[in-house]
C-alpha positions as CSV (number, residue, x, y, z in Angstrom):
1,X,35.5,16.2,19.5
2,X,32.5,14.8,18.3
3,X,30.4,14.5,21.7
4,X,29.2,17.2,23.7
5,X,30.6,18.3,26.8
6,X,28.6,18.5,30.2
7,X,28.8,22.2,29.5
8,X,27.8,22.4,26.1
9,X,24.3,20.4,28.0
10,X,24.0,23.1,30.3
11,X,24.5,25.8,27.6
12,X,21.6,24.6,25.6
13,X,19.2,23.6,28.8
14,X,19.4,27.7,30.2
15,X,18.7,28.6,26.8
16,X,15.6,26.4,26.6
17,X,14.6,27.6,30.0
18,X,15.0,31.1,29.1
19,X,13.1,30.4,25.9
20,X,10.1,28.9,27.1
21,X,9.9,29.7,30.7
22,X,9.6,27.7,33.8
23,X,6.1,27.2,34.0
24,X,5.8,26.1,30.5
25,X,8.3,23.6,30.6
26,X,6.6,21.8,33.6
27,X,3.4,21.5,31.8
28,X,4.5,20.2,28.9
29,X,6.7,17.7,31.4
30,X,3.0,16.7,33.5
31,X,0.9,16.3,29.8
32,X,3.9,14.2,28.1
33,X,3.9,12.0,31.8
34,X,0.2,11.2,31.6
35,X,0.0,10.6,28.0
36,X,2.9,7.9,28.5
37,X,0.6,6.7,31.6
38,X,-2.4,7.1,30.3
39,X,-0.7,4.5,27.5
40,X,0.3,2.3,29.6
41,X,-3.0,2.1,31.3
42,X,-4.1,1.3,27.6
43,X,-1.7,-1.5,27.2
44,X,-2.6,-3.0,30.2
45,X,-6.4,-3.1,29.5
46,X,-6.1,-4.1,25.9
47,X,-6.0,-8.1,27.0
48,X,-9.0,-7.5,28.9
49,X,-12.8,-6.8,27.7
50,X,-14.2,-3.3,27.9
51,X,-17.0,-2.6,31.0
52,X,-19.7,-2.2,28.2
53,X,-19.4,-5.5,27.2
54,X,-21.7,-7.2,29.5
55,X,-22.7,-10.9,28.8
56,X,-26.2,-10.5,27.4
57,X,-28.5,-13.3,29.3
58,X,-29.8,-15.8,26.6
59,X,-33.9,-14.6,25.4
60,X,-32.8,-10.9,26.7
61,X,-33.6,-8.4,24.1
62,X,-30.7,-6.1,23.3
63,X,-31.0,-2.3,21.7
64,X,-29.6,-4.0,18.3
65,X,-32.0,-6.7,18.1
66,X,-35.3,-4.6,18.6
67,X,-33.7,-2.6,15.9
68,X,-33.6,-5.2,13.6
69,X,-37.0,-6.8,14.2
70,X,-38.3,-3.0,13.6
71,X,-36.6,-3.1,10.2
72,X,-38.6,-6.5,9.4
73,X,-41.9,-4.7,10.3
74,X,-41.8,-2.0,8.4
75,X,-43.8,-1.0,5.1
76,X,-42.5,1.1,2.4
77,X,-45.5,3.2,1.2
78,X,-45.2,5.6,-2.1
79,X,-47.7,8.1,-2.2
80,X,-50.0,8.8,-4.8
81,X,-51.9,12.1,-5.9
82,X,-55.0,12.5,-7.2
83,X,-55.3,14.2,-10.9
């Protein structure tokens, strides 16, 4: 008495069909399977580094170091007006 019967199952799935229609019901089915694939793809690569993080080559200037040596070099000026 306190399970549901294979008909009870049915029941409820032809409502939910009749619901939300056919079509509607496989999309949702192929988004929710690549979300779960896309993370487990995720899981996978989480061990492993990223493609943008190449090795930089010892004396090769990256974006973030020319950006601090331009921080070093420059001169903060205030402005003065004549009376």
């Amino acid at each position: 008495m306190g399970s549901f019967s294979i008909w009870h199952w049915l029941i409820v799935l032809l409502i939910v069909v009749m619901v939300f229609g056919t079509k509607k019901l496989r999309n949702m089915g192929g988004d929710l399977g690549g979300a779960v694939k896309g993370f487990k793809d995720g899981m996978k690569e989480g061990g492993q580094p990223a493609a943008d993080d190449k090795p930089v080559a010892p004396g090769q200037v990256t974006n973030a170091q020319a950006a601090d040596k331009s921080d070093k070099t420059t001169i903060d000026v205030e402005a003065r007006h004549k009376l």
